[in-house]
N, C-alpha and C positions, 0 to 999 in steps of 0.2 A: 504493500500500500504506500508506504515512505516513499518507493524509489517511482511509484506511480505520478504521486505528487509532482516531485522532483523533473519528472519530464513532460509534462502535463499541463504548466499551471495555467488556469484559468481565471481573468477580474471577474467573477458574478456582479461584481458595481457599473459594470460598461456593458452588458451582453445584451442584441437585440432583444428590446421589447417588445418588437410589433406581435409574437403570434399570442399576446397574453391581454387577452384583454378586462380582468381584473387584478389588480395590485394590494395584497393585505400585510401588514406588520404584526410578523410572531414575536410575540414578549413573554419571556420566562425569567424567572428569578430563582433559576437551577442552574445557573454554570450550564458549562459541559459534561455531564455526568457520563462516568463510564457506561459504555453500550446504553441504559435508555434514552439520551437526547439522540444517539443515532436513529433505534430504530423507532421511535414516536417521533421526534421534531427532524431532523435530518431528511429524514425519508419521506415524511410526509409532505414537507415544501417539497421535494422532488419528482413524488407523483402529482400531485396538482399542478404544478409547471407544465407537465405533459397537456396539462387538462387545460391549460387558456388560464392560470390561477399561481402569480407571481407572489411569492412572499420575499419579504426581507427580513431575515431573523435578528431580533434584539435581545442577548440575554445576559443576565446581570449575574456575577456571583459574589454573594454578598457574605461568606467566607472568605475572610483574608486567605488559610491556609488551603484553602482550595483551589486561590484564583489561578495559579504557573499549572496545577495539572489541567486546570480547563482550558487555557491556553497553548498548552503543549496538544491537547487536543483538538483546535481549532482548523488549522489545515486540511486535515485528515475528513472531518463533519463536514466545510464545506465542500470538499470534492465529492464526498457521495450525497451533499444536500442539492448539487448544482445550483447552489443562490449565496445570496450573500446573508454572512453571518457576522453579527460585530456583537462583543464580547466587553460589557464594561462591572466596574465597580459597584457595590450600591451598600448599603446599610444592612447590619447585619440584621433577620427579618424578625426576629424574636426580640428586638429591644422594644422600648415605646416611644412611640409616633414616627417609626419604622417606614410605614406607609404614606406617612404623608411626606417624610424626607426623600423616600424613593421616588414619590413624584412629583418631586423638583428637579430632581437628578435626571429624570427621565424628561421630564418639562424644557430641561437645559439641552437636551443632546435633540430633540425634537425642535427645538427651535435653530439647533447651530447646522443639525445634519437637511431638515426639512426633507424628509420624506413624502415622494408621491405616490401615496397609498388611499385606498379609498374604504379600507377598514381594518381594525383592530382584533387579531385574536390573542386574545390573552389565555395564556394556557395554567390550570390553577388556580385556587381564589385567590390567593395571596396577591399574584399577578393583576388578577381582575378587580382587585380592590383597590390595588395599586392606581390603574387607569382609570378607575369608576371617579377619582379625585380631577381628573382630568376632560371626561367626556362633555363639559358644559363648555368646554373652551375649543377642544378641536375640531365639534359636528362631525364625531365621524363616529360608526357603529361598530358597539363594542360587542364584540362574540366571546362571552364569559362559556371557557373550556374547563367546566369542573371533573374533575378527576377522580375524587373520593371524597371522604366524612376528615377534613380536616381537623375539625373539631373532637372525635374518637380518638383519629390516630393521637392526637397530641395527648389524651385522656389514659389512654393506654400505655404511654412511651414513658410518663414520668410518674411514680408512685413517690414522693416525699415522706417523710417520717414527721418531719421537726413540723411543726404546727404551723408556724411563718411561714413555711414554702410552702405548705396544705392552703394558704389564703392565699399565696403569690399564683400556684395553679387553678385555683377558683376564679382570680380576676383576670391571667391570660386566658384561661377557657370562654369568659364571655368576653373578649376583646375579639378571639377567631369569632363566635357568635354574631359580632359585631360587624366585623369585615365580611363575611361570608353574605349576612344579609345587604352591608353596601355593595358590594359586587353587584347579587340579585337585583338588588330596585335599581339598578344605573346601566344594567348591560341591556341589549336590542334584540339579541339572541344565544341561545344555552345550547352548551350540547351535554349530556349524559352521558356517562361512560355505561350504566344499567338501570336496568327498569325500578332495582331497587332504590338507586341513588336520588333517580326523577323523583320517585313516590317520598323520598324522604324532605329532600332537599326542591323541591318544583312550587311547593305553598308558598316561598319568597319570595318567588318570581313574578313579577306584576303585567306580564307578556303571556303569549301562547306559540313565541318562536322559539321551539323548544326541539332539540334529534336526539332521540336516543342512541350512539355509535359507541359499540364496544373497541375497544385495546383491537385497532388492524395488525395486520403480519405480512411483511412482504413475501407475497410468492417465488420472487427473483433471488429470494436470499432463502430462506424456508422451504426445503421440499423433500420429497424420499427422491433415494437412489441405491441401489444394489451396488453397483462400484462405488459410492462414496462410501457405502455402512463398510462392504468388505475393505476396501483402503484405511476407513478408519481405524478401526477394528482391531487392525493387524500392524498399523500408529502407536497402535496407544497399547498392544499387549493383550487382547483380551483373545480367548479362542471359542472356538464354535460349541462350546458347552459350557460358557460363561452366560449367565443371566445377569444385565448389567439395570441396575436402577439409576437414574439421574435424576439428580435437584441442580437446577439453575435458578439464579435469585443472591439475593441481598441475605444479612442476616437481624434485622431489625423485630424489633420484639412480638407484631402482629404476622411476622411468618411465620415462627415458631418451628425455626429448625431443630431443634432436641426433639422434638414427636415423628421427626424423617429418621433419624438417627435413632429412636425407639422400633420403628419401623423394621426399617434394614436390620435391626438385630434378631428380633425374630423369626425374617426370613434366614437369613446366615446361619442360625444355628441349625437349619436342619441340614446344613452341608457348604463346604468352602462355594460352590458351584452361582452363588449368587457376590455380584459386587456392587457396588459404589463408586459412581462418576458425581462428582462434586466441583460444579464449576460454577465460581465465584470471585468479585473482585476483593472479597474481603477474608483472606486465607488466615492470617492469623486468627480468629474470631470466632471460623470455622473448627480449627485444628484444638480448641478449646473442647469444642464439642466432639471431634472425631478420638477424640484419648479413649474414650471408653471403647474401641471396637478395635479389635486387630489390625493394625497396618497395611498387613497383603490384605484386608478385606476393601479397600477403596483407591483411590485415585481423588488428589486434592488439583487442580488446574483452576490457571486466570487468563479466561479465554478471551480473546478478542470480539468484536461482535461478527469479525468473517468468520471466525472460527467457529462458531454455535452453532451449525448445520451439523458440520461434519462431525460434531459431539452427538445431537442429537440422531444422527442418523448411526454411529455407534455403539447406540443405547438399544434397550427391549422395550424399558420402560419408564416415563416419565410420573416425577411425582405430586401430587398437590394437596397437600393435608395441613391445610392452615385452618388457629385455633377460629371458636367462636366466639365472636366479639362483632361489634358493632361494623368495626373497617372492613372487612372481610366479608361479610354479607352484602356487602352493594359495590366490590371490587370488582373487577375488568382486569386478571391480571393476563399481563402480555408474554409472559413465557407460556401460560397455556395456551397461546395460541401458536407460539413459538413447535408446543407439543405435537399439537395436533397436525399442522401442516407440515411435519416432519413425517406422518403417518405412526405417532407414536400410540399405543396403548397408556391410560394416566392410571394411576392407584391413586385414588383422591374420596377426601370425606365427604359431606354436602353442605359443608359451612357454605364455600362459595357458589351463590345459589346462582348465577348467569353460569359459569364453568360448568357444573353438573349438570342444569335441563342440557348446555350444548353438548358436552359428552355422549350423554343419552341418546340424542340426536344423530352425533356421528357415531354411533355403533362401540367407543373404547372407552367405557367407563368399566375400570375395578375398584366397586367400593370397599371402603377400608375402614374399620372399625378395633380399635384396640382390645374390644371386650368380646370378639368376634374370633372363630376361629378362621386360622386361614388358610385358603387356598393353598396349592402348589402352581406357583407360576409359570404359565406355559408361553414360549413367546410367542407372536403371530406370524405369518410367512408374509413374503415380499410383496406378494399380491393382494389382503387383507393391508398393509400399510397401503400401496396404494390406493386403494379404497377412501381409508380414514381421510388421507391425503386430503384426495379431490372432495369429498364431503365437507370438509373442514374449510377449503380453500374457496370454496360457495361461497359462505355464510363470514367466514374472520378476514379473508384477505384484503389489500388493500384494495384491489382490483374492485373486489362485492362491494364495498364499503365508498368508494367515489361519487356516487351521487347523494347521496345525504349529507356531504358535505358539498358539493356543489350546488344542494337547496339550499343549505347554510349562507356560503359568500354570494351567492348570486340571487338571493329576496330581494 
């Protein structure tokens, strides 16, 4: 990819405009985050590009010690985002009046760079709260992209002891409250990531331009192949009577990877013949939680995000057993779709309720129950993954998913 760049390089700030006949500004206040600003924000200005739908990405990382590696991954984003990306500074988002300092900051770069766009998606509340300070000054429509239950996850992430910080998370919980509902009344149009989210979060909403579009998957990067698994495969060590599980993902406390690692162990013991692919950008964290299983029982990798195919297509079986909690029930997340359009088989619970009805759907639900006896897992043959594949690639892929977003920017 480096030496791609390298001989390549491309202005997205100069490149004909004519075949695009709407122009919108993505604003995120996520850095560059490893692999998902490629495969959400990166990819998705690049398929809309195709479609007549120019973005110019804005994203802020408001992590001092974050900002060099989102930078260091800047190059890289825009050559598979095909558009331009600019990467600035901003307040860190958790302090207070966070939101309104970030948009001055964004006020100030909006007035120096003057962007011609002719709408706003803001990806995230935080984002959208951000701009909602601003939509009385620009007239231009803001498309508030919520994502999840910010307000849970953050409910979930911090448990205090000391009594003071039990008041300090009481009065940040209704400041997101707060923000979330500014977003709501000041945005033009919403998108949901699930039906659950709509139903939770849609009563703030003072409109009825409103898409429900799950976590897409690019098809072009996501797909089975018999010479990729067999190459993989034979990559990474594993032989044709290895039963291989993968967990892709973060490891933040609403995933609840110690219950994959509970998992795999009960499989394991009925025999070395089952492993562990565990690809992660956060190894030490992980390697916390892998102590308790035997060494030759897994594989720890920090895979790129070209590199995630040729994992998943490596694999038997993909996993999805996040706990229940409020975030997880109206999640969208993008490695299951990652799963599926790899033709994977999932072992998953039914917390996450869009995941499971789609599972069901495509034919490769094993549900999984701790209190449950289990299975002997059988893999599926090459033709059965195709299957899942093309089912899967209907309904998640970018491809399916293009025109509910082009009712979005083009109302």
């Amino acid at each position: 990819m480096e030496n791609d760049i390298e001989n390549d390089k491309v202005d997205y700030n100069k490149v004909n405009h004519d075949r695009c006949f709407k122009r919108g500004l993505l604003i995120t206040f996520e850095g560059i985050a490893a692999t998902i600003f490629d495969s959400q924000v990166a990819l998705h200005a690049r398929q809309m590009r195709d479609q007549g739908i120019e973005f110019e990405i804005w994203t802020f990382q408001t992590r001092r010690r974050l900002y060099k590696p989102s930078l260091q991954r800047l190059d890289s984003s825009m050559k598979l985002a095909r558009s331009s990306i600019r990467l600035f500074r901003g307040m860190f988002s958790y302090l207070p009046f966070s939101g309104f300092v970030n948009a001055v900051i964004l006020l100030y770069y909006l007035i120096k760079e003057k962007p011609d766009v002719d709408f706003i998606h803001a990806r995230a509340d935080y984002a959208a709260h951000v701009c909602a300070f601003l939509t009385p000054f620009l007239k231009l429509p803001l498309i508030w992209d919520c994502r999840g239950d910010a307000e849970a996850e953050f409910a979930l992430a911090y448990s205090p002891k000391n009594w003071l910080l039990q008041l300090a998370k009481r009065i940040y919980l209704w400041l997101i409250r707060w923000r979330t509902y500014h977003a709501a009344t000041n945005s033009h149009r919403v998108i949901f990531v699930s039906k659950g989210l709509w139903k939770r979060m849609g009563k703030r909403v003072q409109h009825e331009n409103i898409k429900v579009i799950p976590c897409g998957v690019s098809e072009e990067h996501f797909f089975f192949s018999e010479t990729l698994r067999r190459e993989s495969r034979e990559r990474l060590g594993f032989d044709a009577h290895d039963r291989v599980l993968i967990y892709s993902g973060g490891m933040v406390k609403y995933q609840g990877f110690s219950e994959y690692i509970e998992m795999f162990w009960r499989f394991y013991q009925r025999g070395g013949r089952y492993k562990f692919l565990i690809a992660t950008p956060y190894n030490e964290m992980a390697y916390t939680f892998l102590k308790r299983i035997p060494g030759e029982s897994y594989k720890l990798i920090s895979a790129s995000f070209e590199e995630m195919n040729s994992l998943y297509n490596a694999a038997d079986f993909g996993t999805l057993l996040r706990p229940y909690n409020r975030v997880n029930d109206v999640a969208s997340p993008t490695k299951f779709g990652e799963y599926c359009l790899s033709g994977l088989p999932v072992i998953m619970n039914d917390t996450v309720q869009q995941a499971n009805e789609y599972a069901k759907r495509f034919g490769n639900l094993i549900s999984y129950y701790p209190n449950l006896i289990l299975p002997d897992l059988i893999p599926v043959d090459n033709k059965v993954r195709e299957i899942i594949s093309k089912a899967a690639s209907k309904v998640l892929s970018r491809t399916a998913l293009v025109q509910r977003y082009l009712q979005v920017y083009t109302y």
